[in-house]
C-alpha positions as CSV (number, residue, x, y, z in Angstrom):
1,X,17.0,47.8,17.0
2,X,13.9,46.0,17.9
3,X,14.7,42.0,17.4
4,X,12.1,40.3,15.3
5,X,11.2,38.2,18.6
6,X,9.9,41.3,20.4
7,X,8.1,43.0,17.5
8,X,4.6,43.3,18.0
9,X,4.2,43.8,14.4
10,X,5.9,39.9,14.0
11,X,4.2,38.7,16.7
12,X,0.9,40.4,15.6
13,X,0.9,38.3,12.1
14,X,2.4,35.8,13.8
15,X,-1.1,34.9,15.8
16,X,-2.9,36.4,13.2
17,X,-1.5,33.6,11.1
18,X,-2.5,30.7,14.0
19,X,-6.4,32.0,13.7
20,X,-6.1,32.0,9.9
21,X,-4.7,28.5,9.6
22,X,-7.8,27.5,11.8
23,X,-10.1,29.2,9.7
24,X,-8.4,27.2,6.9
25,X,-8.7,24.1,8.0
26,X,-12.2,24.4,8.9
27,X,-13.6,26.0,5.6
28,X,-11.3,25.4,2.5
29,X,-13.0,22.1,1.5
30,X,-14.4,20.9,-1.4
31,X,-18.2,20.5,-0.2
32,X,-18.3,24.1,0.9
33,X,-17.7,25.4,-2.2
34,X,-21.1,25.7,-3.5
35,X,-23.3,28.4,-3.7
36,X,-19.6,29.8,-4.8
37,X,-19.3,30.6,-8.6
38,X,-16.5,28.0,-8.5
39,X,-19.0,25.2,-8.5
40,X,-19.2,25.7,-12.0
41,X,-15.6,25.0,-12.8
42,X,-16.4,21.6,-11.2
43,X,-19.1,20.4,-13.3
44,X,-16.7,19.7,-15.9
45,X,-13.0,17.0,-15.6
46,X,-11.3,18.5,-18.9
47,X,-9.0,21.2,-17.7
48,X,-10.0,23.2,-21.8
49,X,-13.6,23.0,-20.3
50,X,-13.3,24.3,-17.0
51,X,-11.2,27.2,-17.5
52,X,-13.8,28.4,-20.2
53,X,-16.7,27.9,-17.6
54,X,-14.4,29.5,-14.9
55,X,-13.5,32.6,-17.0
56,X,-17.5,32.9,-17.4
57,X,-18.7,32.2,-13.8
58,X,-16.1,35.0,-12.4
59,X,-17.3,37.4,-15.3
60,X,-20.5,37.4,-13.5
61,X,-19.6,36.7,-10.2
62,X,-21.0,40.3,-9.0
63,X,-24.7,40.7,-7.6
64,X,-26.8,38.6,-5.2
65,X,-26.4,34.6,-4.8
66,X,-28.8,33.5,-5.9
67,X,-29.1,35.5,-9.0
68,X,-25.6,34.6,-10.0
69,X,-26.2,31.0,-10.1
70,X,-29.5,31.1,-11.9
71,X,-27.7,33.5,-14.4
72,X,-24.4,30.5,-14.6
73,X,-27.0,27.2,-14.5
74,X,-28.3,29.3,-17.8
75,X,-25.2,30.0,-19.4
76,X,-23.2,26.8,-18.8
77,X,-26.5,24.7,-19.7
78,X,-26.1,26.2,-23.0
79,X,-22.8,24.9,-23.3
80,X,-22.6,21.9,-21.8
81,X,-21.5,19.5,-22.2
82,X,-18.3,21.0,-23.6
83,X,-17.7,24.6,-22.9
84,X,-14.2,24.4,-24.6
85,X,-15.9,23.0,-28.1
86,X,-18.6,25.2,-28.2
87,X,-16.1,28.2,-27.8
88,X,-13.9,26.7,-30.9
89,X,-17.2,26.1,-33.1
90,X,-19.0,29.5,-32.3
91,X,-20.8,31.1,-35.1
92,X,-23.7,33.2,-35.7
93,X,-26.1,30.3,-35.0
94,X,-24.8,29.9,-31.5
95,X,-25.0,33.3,-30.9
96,X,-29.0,33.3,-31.3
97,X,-28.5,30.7,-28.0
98,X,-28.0,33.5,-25.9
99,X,-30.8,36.0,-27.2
100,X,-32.9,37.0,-23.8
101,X,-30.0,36.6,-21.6
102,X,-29.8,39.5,-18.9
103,X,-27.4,39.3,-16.1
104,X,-28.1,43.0,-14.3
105,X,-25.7,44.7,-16.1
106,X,-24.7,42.3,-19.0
107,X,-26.6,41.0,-22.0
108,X,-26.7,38.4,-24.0
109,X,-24.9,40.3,-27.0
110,X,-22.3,40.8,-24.2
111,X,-21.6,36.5,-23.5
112,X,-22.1,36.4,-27.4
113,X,-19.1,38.6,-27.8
114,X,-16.9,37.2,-25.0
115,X,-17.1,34.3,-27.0
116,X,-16.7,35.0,-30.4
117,X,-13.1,36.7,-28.8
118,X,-12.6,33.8,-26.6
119,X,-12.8,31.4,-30.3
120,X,-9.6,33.8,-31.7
121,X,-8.0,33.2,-28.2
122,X,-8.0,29.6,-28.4
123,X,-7.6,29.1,-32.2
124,X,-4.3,31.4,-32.1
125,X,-2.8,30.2,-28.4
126,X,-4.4,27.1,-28.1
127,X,-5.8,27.5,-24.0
128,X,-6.7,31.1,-21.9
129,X,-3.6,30.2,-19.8
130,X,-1.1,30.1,-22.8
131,X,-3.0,33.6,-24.5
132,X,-2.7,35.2,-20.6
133,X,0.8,34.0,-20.0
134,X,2.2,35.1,-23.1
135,X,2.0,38.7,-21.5
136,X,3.2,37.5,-18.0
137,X,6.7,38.6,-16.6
138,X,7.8,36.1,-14.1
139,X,9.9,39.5,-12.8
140,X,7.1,41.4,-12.3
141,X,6.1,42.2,-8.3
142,X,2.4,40.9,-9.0
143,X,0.2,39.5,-11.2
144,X,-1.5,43.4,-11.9
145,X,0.9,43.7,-15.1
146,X,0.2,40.5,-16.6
147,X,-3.7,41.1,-15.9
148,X,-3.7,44.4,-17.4
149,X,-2.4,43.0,-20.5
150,X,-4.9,40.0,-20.5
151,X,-7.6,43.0,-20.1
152,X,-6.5,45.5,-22.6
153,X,-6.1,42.5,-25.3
154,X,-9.3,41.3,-24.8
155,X,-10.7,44.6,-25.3
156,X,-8.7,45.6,-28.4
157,X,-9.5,42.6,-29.8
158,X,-13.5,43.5,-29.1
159,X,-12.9,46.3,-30.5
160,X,-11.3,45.2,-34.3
161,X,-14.6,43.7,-34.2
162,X,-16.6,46.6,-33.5
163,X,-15.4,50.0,-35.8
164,X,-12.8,50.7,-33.1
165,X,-16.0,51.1,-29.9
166,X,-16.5,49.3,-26.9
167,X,-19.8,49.1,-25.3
168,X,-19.8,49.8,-21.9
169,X,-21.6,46.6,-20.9
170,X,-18.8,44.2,-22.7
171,X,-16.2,46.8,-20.9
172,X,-18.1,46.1,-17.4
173,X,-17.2,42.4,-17.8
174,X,-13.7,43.0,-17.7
175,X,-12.6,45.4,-14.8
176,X,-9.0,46.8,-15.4
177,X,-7.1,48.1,-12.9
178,X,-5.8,51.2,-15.0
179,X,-8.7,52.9,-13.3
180,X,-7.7,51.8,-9.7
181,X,-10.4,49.0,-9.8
182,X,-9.8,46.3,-7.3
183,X,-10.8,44.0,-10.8
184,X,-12.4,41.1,-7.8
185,X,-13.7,39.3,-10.7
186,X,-10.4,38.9,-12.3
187,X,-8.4,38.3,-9.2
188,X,-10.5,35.5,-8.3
189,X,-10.3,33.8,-11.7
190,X,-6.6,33.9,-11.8
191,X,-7.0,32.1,-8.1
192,X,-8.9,29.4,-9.2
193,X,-7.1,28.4,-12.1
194,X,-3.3,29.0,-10.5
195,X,-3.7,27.9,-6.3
196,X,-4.0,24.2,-6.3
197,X,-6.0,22.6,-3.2
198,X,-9.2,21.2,-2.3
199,X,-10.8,24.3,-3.0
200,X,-8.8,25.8,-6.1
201,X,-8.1,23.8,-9.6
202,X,-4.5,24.5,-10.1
203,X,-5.2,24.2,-13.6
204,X,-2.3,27.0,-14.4
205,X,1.5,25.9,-14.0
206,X,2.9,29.0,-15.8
207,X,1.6,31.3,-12.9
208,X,3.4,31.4,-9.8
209,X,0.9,32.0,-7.1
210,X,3.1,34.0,-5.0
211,X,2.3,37.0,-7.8
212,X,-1.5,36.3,-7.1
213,X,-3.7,39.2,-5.6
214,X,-6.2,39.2,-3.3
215,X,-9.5,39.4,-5.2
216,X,-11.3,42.0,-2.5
217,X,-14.9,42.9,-2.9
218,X,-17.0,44.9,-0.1
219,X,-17.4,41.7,1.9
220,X,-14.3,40.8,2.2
221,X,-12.8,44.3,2.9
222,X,-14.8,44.7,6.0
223,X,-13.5,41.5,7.6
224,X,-9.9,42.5,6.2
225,X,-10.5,46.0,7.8
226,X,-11.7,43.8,11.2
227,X,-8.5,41.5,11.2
228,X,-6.6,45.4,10.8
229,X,-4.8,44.5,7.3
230,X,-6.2,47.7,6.2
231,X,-8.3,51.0,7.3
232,X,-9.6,52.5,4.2
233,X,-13.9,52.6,3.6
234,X,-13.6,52.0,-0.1
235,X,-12.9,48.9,-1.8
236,X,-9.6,49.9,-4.4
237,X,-6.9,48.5,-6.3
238,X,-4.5,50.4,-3.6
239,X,-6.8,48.7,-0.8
240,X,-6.2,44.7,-2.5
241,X,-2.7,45.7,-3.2
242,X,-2.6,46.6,0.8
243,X,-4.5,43.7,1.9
244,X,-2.6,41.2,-0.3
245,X,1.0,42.7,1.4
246,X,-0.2,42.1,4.6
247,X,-1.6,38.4,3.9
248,X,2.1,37.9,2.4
249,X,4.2,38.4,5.9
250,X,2.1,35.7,6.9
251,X,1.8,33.5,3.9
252,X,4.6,35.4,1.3
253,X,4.5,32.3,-1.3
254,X,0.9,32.3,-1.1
255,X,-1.0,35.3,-0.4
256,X,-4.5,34.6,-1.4
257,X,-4.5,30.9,0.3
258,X,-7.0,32.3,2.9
259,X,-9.5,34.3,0.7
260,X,-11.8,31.2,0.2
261,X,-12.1,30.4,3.6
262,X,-12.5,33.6,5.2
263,X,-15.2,34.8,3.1
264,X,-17.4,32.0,4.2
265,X,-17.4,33.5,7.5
266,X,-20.1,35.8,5.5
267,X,-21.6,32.7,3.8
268,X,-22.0,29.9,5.5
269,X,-22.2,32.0,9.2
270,X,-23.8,34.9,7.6
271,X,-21.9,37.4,9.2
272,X,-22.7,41.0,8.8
273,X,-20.6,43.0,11.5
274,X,-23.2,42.9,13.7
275,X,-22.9,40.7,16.8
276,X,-25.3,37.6,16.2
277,X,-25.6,33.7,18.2
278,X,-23.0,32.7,15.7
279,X,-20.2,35.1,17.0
280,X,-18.9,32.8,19.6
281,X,-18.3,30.1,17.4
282,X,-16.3,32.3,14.6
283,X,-12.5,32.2,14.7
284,X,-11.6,35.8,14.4
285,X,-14.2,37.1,17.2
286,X,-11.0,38.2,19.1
287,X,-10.5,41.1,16.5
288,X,-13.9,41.9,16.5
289,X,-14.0,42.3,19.9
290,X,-10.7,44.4,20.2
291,X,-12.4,46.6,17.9
């Protein structure tokens, strides 16, 4: 029996850990959150406001940049300066608010429906984290149960409202993993509102972040596949669920604590697998090189 001293596999997370801890401490603060989607969470202190806005900025949080926050600046203007009342007062006039709104795949009509659900969620449970943890199962491996039902409700709730249909747009805004969809957007809601440090509110204490998945777009595959938690080409529910194993030897009450930080190695130095001037400077330029 190997001891756990002289397994490569331990010592190979145990270093991977060291250059993860760096990257940590150099990009999981506050002022380099922006252009993130989570900037939008911030531009409110009442913990009913942000988790509306937050819900809405990862619904959209797919596309380029730049087009994301235009698309959010538009969406939160309208409800500022209390996303929270504006949800518990919609009606058909507020609904006209959002007429012209286009967000690549979604519409206005879609946001205009989110809402009027979002109204029944608050009026019945009072807050999105008591309606999403009235189907979570503290016993449950992960978070992927508890999401699905979130999901599903959401939708069934669309549907009451719409002659038993869904349009496809509405169903684009909430991914579901029943499909083996990696459901990113999702993920990286339920991160913001459950981790708790400079970078994520914390506003969920129902949650228990060790459940959390990595939320795992095309991006953040690639350097996943660089740092070897993972060797599959297509982004997947199997793939997060892979990736989110291996960041839990290294961080098992924690899993998704370095998502944040190392995706800024694509946004803040750009990085596109390609060797550039900024190579030298990144943290996990040994992996890249060994590959």
């Amino acid at each position: 029996m190997i001891s756990q001293a002289t397994d490569p596999g331990q010592a190979y997370y145990k270093r991977l850990k060291e250059v993860l801890e760096q990257l940590y401490q150099r990009y999981n603060r506050y002022e380099l959150i922006a252009p993130d989607p989570l900037q939008f969470v911030y531009r409110y202190e009442k913990p009913a406001d942000m988790e509306i806005a937050g819900l809405l900025a990862a619904m959209l949080a797919y596309g380029r940049v730049q087009q994301i926050e235009k698309s959010l600046t538009r969406l939160i203007g309208v409800m500022t300066p209390t996303p929270a009342e504006f949800i518990r007062r919609f009606d058909k006039r507020k609904r006209r608010r959002f007429e012209g709104f286009k967000h690549r795949f979604n519409t206005g009509q879609d946001i205009a429906d989110l809402c009027e659900i979002l109204k029944e969620v608050l009026d019945r449970h009072g807050s999105i984290e008591n309606f999403f943890a009235d189907g979570y199962d503290a016993a449950d491996e992960n978070i992927l149960p508890a999401l699905s039902r979130f999901r599903d409700t959401l939708l069934a709730m669309h549907q009451k409202r719409h002659s038993g249909a869904v349009r496809r747009s509405f169903a684009y805004l909430l991914p579901g993993p029943a499909l083996g969809s990696a459901c990113k957007r999702l993920n990286l809601y339920l991160r913001w509102m459950v981790r708790d440090d400079d970078v994520d509110a914390g506003l969920w204490k129902s949650i228990d972040k060790a459940r959390l998945i990595v939320p795992i777009d095309v991006h953040m595959g690639r350097l996943c596949r660089i740092l070897g938690l993972y060797n599959a080409k297509t982004v997947s529910l199997s793939a997060a669920l892979q990736i989110t194993r291996g960041f839990a030897k290294m961080q098992p009450d924690d899993p998704a604590k370095y998502d944040f930080a190392l995706s800024r190695i694509g946004i803040v130095q750009a990085c596109n697998g390609r060797l550039s001037d900024k190579c030298d400077q990144c943290e996990i330029i040994e992996y890249c090189r060994y590959r």
